[in-house]
C-alpha positions in Angstrom: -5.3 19.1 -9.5 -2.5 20.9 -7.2 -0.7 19.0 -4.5 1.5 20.1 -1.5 4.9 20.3 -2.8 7.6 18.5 -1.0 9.2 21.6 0.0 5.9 22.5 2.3 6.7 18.9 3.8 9.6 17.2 5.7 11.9 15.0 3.3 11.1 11.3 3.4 12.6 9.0 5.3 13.7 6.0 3.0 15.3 3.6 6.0 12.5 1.1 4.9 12.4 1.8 1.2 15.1 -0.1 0.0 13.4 0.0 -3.5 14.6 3.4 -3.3 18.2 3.6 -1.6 19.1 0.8 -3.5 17.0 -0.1 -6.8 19.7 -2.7 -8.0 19.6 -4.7 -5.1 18.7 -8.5 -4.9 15.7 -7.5 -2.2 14.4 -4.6 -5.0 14.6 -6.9 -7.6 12.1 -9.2 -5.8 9.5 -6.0 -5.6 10.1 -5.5 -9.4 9.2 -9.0 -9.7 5.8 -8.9 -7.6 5.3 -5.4 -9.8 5.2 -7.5 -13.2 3.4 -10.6 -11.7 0.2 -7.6 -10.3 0.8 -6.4 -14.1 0.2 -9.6 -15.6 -2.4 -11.2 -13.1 -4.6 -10.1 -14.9 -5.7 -10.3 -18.5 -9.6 -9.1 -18.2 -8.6 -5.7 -16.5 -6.1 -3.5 -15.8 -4.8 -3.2 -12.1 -5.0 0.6 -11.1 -6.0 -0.3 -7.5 -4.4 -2.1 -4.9 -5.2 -3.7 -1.3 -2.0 -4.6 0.5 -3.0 -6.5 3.9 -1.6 -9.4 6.4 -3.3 -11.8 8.6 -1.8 -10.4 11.9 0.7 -7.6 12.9 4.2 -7.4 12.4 4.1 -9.3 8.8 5.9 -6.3 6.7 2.2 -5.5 4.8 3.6 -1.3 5.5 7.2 -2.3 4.2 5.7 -3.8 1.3 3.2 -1.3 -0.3 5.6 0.9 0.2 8.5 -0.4 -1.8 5.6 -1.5 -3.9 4.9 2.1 -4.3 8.3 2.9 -5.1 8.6 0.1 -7.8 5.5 1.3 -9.5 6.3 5.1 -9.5 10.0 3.9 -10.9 8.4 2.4 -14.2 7.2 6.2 -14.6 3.6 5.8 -13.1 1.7 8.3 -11.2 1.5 6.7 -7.9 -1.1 7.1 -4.9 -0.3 5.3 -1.6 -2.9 6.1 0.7 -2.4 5.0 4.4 -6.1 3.5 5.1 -4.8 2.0 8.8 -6.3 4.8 10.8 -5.7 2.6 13.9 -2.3 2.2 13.6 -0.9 4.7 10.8 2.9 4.4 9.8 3.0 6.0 6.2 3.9 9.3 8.0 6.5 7.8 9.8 7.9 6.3 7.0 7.8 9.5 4.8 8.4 11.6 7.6 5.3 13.5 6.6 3.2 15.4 9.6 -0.2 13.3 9.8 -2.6 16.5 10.7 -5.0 16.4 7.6 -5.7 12.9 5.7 -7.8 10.1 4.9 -9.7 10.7 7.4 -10.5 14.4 6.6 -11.3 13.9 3.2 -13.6 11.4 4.1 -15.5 13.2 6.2 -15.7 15.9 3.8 -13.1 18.7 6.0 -10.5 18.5 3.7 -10.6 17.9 -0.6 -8.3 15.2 -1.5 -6.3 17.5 -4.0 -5.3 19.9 -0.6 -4.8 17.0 1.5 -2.3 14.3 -0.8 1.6 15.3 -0.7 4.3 14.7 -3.0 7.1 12.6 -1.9 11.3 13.2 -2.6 10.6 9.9 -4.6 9.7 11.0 -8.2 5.9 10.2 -9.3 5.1 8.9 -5.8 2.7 10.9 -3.8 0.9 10.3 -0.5 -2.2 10.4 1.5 -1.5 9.9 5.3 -4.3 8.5 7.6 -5.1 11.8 9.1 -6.9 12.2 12.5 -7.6 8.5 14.1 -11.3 8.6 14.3 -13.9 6.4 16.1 -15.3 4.4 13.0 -12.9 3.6 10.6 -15.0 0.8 9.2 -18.2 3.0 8.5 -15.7 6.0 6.9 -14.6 3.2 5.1 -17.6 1.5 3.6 -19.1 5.4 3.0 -20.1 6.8 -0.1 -17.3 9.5 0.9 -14.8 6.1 0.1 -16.5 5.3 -3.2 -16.1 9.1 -4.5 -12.1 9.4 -3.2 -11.6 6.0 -5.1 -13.2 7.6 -8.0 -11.1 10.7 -8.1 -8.3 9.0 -7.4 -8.1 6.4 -9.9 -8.8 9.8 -12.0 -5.9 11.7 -11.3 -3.4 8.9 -10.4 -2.4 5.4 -12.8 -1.9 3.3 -9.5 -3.7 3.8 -6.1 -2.0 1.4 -3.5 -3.6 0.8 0.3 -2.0 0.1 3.1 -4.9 -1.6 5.1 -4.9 -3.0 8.8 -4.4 -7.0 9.0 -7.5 -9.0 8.0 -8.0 -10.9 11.4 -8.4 -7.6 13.8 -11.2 -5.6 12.1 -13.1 -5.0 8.4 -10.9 -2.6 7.2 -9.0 -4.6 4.7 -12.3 -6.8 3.6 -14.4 -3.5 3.1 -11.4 -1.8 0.9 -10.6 -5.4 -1.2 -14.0 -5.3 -2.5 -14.0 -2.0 -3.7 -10.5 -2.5 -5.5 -9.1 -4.6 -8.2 -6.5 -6.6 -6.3 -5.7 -7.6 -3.1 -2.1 -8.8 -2.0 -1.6 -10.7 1.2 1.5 -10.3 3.4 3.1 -13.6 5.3 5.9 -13.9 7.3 8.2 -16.6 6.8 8.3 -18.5 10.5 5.9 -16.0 12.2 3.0 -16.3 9.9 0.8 -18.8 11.5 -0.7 -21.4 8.6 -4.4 -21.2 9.7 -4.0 -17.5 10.3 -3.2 -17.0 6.6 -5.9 -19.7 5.6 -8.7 -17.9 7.9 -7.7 -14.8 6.2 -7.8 -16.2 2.5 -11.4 -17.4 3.5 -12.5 -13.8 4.9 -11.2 -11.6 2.0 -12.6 -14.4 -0.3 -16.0 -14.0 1.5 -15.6 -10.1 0.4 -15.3 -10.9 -3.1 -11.8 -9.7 -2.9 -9.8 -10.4 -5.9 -6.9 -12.2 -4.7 -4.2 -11.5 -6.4 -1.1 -13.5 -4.4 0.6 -14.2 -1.2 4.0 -12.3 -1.0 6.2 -14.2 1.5 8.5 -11.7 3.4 11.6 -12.0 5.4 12.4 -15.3 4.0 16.9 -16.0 4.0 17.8 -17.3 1.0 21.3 -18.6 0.6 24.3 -16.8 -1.7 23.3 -17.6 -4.9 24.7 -16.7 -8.5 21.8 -14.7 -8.8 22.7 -12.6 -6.0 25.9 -12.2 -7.3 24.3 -11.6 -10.9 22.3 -8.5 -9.0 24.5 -7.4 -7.2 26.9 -5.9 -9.5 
């Protein structure tokens, strides 16, 4: 299966990936922690696909698959992160990648997935943008088209990661949680509204989503030894 090289793309833009600029850092350490505890969440079944969501907007769900990403392609996996918000995409941003042929194209059968995933500057870590915004997200996402590029990409890659939109606009997220083996849920500490992230607990539970965890972002920790430990 051929991909676009990273020469026939722009570089990456790694301003949010601190997993990358700095993989020793106190914050990366954190993502290498939520990496083991998805490894070890399970003992039935492997995690090869991932669901990363929020209750609202704003929660750092993007920042997080993507230093998720990062983490898992570090440990020398072949990583898929495939930007399934196609109402408000930011992968491309983040990878400065150009966001003409996607998700979307695949899924409605204009573009295979092999011609339309990039590789990344980050070793092992590839991309799928969200392509073309289209009208109905939710029905390209609950297709048979879905079911097929899940198929083929679990195939070809050890770890397919989704960036989702948050659980209390639209379907999106529910429809791709139960088609994947994990689902992670993004709060912000003192923006996150309680029932907003019990409401969307309930409707990803009603999904048969497999809950993984809640990772708690932005949270200030003190100076600590073991920020000192890490830091060196």
């Amino acid at each position: 299966m051929a991909f676009r090289s990273k020469q026939q793309s722009k570089k990456s833009n790694n301003r949010t990936l601190i997993t990358h600029i700095n993989s020793k850092s106190p914050i990366s350490e954190q993502y290498k922690t939520i990496r083991t505890n998805i490894q070890f969440s399970s003992l039935d079944e492997d995690i090869r696909s991932l669901v990363v969501t929020s209750s609202g907007p704003g929660e750092g769900k993007s920042t997080t698959v993507g230093n998720l990403a990062v983490v898992f392609a570090q440990q020398g996996k072949r990583v898929l992160l495939i930007d399934a918000d196609m109402r408000k995409p930011t992968a491309h941003y983040t990878f400065r990648k150009d966001n003409i042929t996607g998700l979307t194209n695949v899924l409605t059968r204009q573009a295979a997935l092999d011609k339309a995933v990039s590789e990344t500057d980050i070793e092992n870590l590839y991309i799928l943008t969200s392509g073309p915004i289209p009208p109905n997200p939710a029905e390209l996402l609950s297709s048979h088209a879905m079911d097929e590029l899940l198929e083929s990409a679990m195939h070809h890659f050890d770890m397919v990661l989704f960036d989702t939109p948050p659980v209390l606009a639209v379907t999106d997220a529910q429809i791709l949680a139960s088609k994947c083996n994990g689902t992670i849920l993004v709060v912000k500490s003192n923006y996150t509204a309680t029932d907003a992230a019990v409401k969307a607990k309930e409707l990803l539970s009603a999904a048969q989503a497999k809950l993984l965890g809640v990772v708690l972002n932005a949270k200030k920790l003190k100076e600590s030894n073991y920020y000192y430990y890490y830091g060196k």
